[in-house]
C-alpha positions as CSV (number, residue, x, y, z in Angstrom):
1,X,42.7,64.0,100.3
2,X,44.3,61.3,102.7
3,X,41.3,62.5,105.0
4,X,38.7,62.1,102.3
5,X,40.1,58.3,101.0
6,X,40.8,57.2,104.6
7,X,36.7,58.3,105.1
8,X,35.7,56.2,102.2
9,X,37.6,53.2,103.2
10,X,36.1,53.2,106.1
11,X,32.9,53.8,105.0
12,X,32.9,50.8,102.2
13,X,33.9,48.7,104.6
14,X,31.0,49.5,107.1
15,X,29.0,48.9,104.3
16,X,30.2,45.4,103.4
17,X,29.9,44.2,106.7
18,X,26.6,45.5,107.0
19,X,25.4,44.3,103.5
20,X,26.9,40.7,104.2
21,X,24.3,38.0,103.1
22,X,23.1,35.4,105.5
23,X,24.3,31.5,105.2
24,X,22.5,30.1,103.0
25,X,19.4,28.6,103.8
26,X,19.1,30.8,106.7
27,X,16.6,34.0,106.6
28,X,15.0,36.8,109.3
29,X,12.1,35.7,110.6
30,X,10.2,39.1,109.9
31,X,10.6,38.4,106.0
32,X,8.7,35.1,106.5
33,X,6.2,36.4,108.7
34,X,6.1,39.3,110.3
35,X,3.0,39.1,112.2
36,X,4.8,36.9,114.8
37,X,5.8,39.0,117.9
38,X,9.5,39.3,119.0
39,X,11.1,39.5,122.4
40,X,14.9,38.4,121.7
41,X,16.2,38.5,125.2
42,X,19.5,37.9,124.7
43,X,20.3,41.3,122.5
44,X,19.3,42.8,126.0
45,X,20.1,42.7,129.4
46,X,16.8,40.9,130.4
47,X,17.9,37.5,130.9
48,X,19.7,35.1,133.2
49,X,23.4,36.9,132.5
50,X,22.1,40.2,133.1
51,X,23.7,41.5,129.9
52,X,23.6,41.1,126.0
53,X,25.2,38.3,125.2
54,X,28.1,37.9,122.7
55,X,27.1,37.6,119.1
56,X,23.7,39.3,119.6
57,X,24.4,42.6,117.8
58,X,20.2,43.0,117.0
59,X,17.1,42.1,118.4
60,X,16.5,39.7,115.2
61,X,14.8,36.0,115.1
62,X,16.6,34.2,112.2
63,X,15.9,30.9,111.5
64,X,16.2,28.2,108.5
65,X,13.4,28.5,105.6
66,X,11.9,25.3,107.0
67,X,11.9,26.3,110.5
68,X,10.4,29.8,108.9
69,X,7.8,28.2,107.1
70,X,6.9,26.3,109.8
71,X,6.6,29.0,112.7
72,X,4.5,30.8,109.9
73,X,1.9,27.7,109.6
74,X,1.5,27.5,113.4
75,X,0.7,31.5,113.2
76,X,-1.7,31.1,110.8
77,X,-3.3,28.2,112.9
78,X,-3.1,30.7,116.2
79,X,-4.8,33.6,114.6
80,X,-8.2,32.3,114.3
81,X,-8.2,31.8,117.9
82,X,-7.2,35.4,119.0
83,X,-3.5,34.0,119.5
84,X,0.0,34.8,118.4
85,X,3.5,33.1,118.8
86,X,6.3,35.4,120.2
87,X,9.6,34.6,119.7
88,X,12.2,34.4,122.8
89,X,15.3,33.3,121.1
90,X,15.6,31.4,117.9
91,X,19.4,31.5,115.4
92,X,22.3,31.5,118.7
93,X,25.7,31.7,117.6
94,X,27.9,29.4,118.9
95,X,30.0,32.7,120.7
96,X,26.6,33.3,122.6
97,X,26.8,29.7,123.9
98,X,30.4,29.5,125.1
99,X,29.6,33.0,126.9
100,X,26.8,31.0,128.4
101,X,29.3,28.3,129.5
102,X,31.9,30.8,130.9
103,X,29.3,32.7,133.0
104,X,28.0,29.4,134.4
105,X,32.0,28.3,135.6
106,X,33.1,32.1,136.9
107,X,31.7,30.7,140.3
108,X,30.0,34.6,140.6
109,X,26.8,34.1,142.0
110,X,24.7,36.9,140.3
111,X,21.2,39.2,141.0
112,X,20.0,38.1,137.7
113,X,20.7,34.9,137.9
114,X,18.7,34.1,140.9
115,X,15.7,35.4,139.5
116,X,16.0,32.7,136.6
117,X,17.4,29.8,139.0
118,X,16.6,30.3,142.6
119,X,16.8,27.3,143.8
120,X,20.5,26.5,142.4
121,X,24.0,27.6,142.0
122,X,25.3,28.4,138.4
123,X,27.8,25.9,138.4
124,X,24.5,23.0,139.0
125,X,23.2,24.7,135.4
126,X,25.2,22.5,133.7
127,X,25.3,19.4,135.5
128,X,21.5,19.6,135.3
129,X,21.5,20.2,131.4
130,X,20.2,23.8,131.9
131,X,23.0,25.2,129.7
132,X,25.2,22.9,127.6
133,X,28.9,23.3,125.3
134,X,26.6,23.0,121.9
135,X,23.0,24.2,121.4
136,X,20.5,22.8,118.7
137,X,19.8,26.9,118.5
138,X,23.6,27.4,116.5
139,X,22.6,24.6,114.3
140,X,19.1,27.0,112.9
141,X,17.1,24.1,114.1
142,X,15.5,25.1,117.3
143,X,13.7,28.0,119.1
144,X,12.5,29.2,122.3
145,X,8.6,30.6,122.3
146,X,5.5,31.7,123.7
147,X,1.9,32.4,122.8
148,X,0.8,35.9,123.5
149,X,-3.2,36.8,123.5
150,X,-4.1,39.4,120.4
151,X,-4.6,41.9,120.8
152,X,-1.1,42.5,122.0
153,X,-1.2,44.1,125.3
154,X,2.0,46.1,125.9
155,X,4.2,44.8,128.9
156,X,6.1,47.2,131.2
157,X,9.4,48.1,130.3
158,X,12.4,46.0,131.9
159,X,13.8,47.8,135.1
160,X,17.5,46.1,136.2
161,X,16.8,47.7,139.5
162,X,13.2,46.5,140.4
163,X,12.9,43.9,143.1
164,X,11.1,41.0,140.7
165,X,9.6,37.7,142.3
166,X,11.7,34.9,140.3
167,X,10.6,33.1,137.7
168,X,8.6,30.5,139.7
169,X,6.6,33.5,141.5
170,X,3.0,34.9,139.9
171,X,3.1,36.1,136.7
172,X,2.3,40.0,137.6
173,X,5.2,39.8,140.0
174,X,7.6,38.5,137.9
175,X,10.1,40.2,134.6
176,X,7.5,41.7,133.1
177,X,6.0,40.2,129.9
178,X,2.7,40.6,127.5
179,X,2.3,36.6,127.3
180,X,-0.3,34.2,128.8
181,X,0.8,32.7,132.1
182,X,2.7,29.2,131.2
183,X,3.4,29.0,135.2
184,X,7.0,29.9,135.2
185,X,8.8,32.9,133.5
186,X,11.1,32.4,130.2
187,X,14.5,30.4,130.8
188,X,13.2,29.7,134.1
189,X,15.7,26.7,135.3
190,X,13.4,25.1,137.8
191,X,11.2,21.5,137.8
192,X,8.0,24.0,137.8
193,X,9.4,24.8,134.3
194,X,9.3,21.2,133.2
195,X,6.1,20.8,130.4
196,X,4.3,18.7,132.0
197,X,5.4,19.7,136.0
198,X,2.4,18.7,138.4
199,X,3.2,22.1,140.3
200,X,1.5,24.3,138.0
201,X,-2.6,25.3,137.7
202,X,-5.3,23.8,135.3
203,X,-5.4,26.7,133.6
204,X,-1.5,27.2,132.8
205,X,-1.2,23.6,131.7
206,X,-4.1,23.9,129.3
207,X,-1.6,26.9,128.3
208,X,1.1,24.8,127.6
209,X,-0.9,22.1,126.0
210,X,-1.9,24.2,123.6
211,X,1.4,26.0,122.5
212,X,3.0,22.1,122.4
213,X,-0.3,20.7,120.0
214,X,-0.1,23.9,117.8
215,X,3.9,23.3,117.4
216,X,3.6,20.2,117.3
217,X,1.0,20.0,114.4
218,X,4.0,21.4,112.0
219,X,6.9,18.8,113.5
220,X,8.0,20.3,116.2
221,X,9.4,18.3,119.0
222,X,9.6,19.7,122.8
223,X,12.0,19.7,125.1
224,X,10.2,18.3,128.4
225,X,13.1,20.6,130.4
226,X,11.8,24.0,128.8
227,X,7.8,24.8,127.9
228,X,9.1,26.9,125.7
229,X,12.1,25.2,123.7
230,X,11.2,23.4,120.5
231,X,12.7,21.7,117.6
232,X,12.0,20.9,114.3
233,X,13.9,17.1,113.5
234,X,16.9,17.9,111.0
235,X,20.3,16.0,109.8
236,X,22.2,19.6,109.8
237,X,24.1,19.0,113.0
238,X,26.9,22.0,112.0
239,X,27.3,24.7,114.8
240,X,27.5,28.4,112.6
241,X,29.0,31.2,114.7
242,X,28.2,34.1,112.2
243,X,26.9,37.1,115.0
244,X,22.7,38.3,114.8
245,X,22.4,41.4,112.5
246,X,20.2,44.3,112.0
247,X,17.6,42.9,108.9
């Protein structure tokens, strides 16, 4: 009997935590619109720490209604032109970003961490503003995306152990991934990342021209550090720290 009760405990309690509602305001991208592709790097080990990041318990894209419906309009603007948006990162709790900052002063230069930054040591990441103590991304108000040809071509999987060019290299050589060449690879921190770098071709700027115009057609801003970082303007400045959930 103790068994059976201590079981059910257990299992209740599981099941709150599991059926705990999202802040308000906040939703999963998927329920908005699930047409738009997802590659949330930071629930895996592809990315600049080399591991999943604290707080990422899911491969989920939540954002704010607004930011929702807005993602969705600039989808239904891609479409007609055999495009979709893919989603790198988009709701980051604040635990994610101070395990960001603590990786960046262990002084522990990493594998992974040159193929993101090749040209730097972590501890210039955030001197250089490539990682900072607060992120727009806690707040709901800003994500990190791509545009990925349809149909959807499917990348190879992720391999820890392959010898990958760095982010700055060609695109077939780099960390594998099914979107259009924007010059550099995701979270690359490098001046060839920078929108409107010189060191990039024709081709890949008209890339990145037209994922900035599409976003920025529904209000989103970009960060000129990060082709892929946008924002949409909001007064909620609050930080939320609640970790990223199966949907």
């Amino acid at each position: 009997m103790k068994f059976a009760i201590a079981f059910l405990t257990g299992f209740l309690s599981a099941s709150a935590a599991w059926a705990q509602p999202l802040p308000a305001d906040f939703v999963y991208l998927r329920d908005i619109d699930p047409t738009i592709i997802q590659d949330m790097r930071y629930a895996t080990a592809n990315n600049f720490v080399g591991r999943v990041l604290k707080g990422y318990e899911a491969g989920e894209c939540i954002v704010t209604r607004s930011v929702g419906a807005a993602l969705r309009r600039v989808q239904q603007d891609l479409k007609p032109r055999g495009l979709s948006l893919k989603m790198y990162d988009c709701y980051r709790p604040q635990r994610a970003v101070d395990d960001m900052y603590a990786w960046a002063q262990d002084g522990k230069e990493t594998p992974a961490q040159k193929l993101y930054n090749p040209k730097m040591r972590k501890e210039d990441l955030f001197r250089l503003g490539y990682i900072a103590r607060h992120s727009g991304h806690s707040t709901g108000k800003a994500v990190d995306l791509t545009l990925v040809r349809l149909p959807v071509a499917k990348a190879a999987p992720f391999d820890s152990n392959a010898g990958y060019a760095d982010c700055t290299g060609p695109q077939h050589l780099r960390v594998p991934d099914n979107s259009v060449d924007m010059g550099t690879g995701y979270d690359c921190s490098d001046e060839k990342a920078n929108t409107d770098s010189k060191a990039i071709t024709p081709q890949q700027r008209k890339w990145r021209e037209t994922l900035v115009n599409a976003m920025a057609r529904q209000g989103f801003a970009n960060l000129q550090l990060e082709w892929w970082h946008f924002s949409l303007p909001s007064p909620r400045d609050t930080a939320f720290d609640f970790p990223v959930t199966k949907r």
